[in-house]
C-alpha positions, 0 to 999 in steps of 0.5 A: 711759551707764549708772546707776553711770557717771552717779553717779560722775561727779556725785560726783566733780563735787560733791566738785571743787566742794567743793574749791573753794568754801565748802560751807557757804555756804548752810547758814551762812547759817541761824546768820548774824548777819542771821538771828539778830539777827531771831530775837533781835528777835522772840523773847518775853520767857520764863521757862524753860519745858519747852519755849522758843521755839527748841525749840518751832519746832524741834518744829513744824518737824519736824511739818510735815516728818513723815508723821505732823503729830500734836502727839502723834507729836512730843512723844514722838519729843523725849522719846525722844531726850531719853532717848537723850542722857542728858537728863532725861525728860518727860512725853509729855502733849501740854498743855505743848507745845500751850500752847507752840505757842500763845505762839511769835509768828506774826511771827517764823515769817513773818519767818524765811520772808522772810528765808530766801527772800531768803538764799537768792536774793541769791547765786544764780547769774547764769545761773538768772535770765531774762535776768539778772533775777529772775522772780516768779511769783504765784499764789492757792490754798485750803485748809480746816481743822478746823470749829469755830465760831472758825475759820467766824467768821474763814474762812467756808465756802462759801455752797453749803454747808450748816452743819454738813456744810462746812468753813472755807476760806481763800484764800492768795497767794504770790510764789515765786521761779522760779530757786530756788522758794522762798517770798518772801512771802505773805497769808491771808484768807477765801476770800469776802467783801469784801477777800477777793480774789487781788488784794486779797492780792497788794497787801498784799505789794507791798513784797515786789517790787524794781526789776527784778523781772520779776512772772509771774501769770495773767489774775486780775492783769491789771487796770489800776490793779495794772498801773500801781502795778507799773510805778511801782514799776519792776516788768515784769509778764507776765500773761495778758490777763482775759477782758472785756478779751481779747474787745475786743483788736483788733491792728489799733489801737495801735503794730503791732510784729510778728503779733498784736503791738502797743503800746496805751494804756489809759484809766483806768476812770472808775469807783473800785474800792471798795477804792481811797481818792479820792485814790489813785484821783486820783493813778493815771495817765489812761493807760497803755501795755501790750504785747498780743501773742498767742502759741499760744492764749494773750493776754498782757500786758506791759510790756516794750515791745521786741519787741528785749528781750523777743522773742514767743517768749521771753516765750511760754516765760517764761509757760510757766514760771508752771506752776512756781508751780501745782507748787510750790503743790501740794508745799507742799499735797500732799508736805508736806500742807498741803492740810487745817489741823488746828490749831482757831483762826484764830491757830494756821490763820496760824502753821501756814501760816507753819510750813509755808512755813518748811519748805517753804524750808529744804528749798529752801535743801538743793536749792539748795546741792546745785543749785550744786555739781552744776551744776544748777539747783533746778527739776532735782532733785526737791523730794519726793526731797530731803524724804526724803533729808533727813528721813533724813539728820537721823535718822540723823546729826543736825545736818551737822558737816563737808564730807564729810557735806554732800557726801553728802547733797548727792550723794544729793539731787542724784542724782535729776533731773526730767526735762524734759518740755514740753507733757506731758499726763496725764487728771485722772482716777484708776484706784483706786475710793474707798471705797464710802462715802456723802456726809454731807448731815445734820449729823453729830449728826443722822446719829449720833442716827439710828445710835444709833436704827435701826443703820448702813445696809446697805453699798452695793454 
């Protein structure tokens, strides 16, 4: 079948699904009266300004969607367009903006992330869960920012760094839901320290999980005390086996259900984490029983206990799936270029990230309704592919006004499929050279007291 044929026949599909559903029930549900009752909420008492709040997201938004993130590129790309519409002009001095951005609540971006991700997850379809349950996948990342004294304060550098030649870092935690791959929550704080922990992270958003959650996270969370708060919570997990306790695994203990497959019980640690209050530490059960089973090479842990309900080979591939939250965290770091802050206060680090998962989940909102309407699901459709074919759409036509403008954008964000490659391996290694530049191992005062004295050295070879 060639190119055109495919494209024809996806067309015609997504114009018969149009037909006969509501096209804009996705994108109704961003002026819907749940979310706009939140924005009202958070929203500050202002004064009209140059820029209001509304305004101002919009604009920090569109920064987090551009090539170009400079306040600099978004205050006069707004003052063309104002130009453009007849409205009147304004300055392209960037201070006004800048103190705008300052004053929009961090509550009410990281509210919106929550309640677009829970907006579009409520109606997915049956079949885009595994086994008619929705996944969770947790996952930690880094990320640095600007150097400037506030941020190492709050976010300190690596200790092998020397001062004036590292940067601030953060550690982040995510739950990102599998079937649409949007972002349902998430936490920041330093990347060492006391507190500063993935697990630490991941108890703040607890709350973020509901009954019948199944949660799917590596070997950092296999502890004993998150495993039992989870199943109190009525939470299945799978998450690979941590190494201490991997090394002591022995199948022939416990209940044997199957080849390296077995029920064990673990016993409280006797020890109280530093983190725990006494009275948590009492209250948590003496013991719990965990599913180990070995799959591959890898040693997981559950606690779907029926070999029955949830078969070896059926967790072996939902573990599989936990790549998806590696990927999904570098297209919110490397596509939309979060991988490096540029805002210079630990207040505006935190609103940054939160604009960025805003986008980030708006853009899967688009993907989603495309997903539904040419029988897809979002994991197909290339998340890239939709950041530009959106970023286009809006230039050239503005807000979508009908069906037949959403059955194009839908039909061109749907055109370009993933293709299903498992077990795919690529070397991390690249063939481009870099630059011929040196590493900084001075201060960067020191380095330009030097040039000013004896001149830039020879370029090396």
């Amino acid at each position: 079948m060639n190119t055109n044929s495919k494209a024809e026949q996806l067309q015609r599909r997504i114009k018969k699904h149009t037909e006969q559903v509501d096209s804009f029930s996705f994108f109704n549900m961003l002026t819907s009266p749940q979310l706009f009752s939140t924005v009202e909420e958070l929203l500050p008492e202002y004064r009209e300004r140059k820029y209001p709040p509304t305004e101002t997201l919009s604009m920090f938004l569109s920064q987090a969607m551009s090539a170009d993130r400079s306040c600099q590129n978004i205050v006069n790309a707004t003052a063309v367009q104002r130009s453009i519409n007849g409205l009147p002009q304004t300055s392209t001095y960037t201070g006004s903006y800048c103190k705008a951005r300052q004053r929009l609540p961090v509550s009410l971006v990281s509210e919106l992330v929550r309640c677009t991700s829970a907006l579009i997850n409520q109606p997915l379809p049956q079949d885009w869960r595994w086994q008619g349950r929705p996944i969770r996948l947790i996952d930690g990342t880094t990320v640095t920012m600007p150097d400037t004294a506030e941020n190492q304060a709050v976010y300190p550098q690596q200790g092998g760094q020397k001062p004036g030649l590292g940067f601030p870092i953060c550690r982040m935690v995510g739950i990102i839901c599998l079937a649409s791959g949007s972002v349902i929550n998430a936490a920041v704080g330093p990347f060492k320290g006391k507190g500063a922990d993935e697990q630490t992270l991941l108890r703040s958003l607890l709350d973020s999980f509901e009954p019948g959650d199944i949660v799917v996270g590596d070997a950092y969370y296999s502890g004993y005390f998150l495993l039992a708060e989870l199943m109190a919570r009525g939470i299945d997990v799978v998450f690979e086996q941590f190494g201490a306790r991997r090394k002591k695994t022995d199948f022939r203990k416990g209940q044997k259900l199957g080849n390296k497959d077995h029920l064990i019980m673990y016993q409280k640690p006797t020890k109280k984490p530093d983190w725990m209050t006494e009275q948590s530490y009492r209250e948590a059960p003496s013991t719990i029983t965990i599913r180990e089973l070995k799959v591959g090479n890898k040693l997981l842990v559950t606690t779907m206990l029926s070999p029955k309900e949830a078969s070896k080979l059926s967790l072996k591939n939902l573990y599989k799936d936990r790549w998806h939250v590696e990927l999904d965290f570098r297209k919110i770091k490397t596509t939309m270029g979060m991988e490096t802050f540029s805002c210079k206060s630990p207040e505006m680090i935190e609103k940054e990230m939160w604009v960025y998962l805003l986008a980030y989940n708006l853009i899967r909102l688009v993907m989603a309704q495309s997903a539904v309407l040419a029988d897809l699901l979002p994991r197909q459709i290339s998340f890239k592919h939709s950041l530009q074919i959106w970023l286009a759409f809006r230039q050239q036509r503005g807000d979508i006004a009908d069906d037949e403008s959403l059955t194009s954008l839908c039909i061109l964000i749907a055109e370009n499929t993933v293709g299903h490659r498992p077990g795919r391996i690529e070397p991390r290694e690249v063939k481009r050279r870099a630059k011929p530049y040196k590493v900084l191992s001075k201060p960067r005062d020191e380095v330009r007291e030097t040039i000013r004295k004896y001149g830039h050295p020879e370029k090396q070879k």
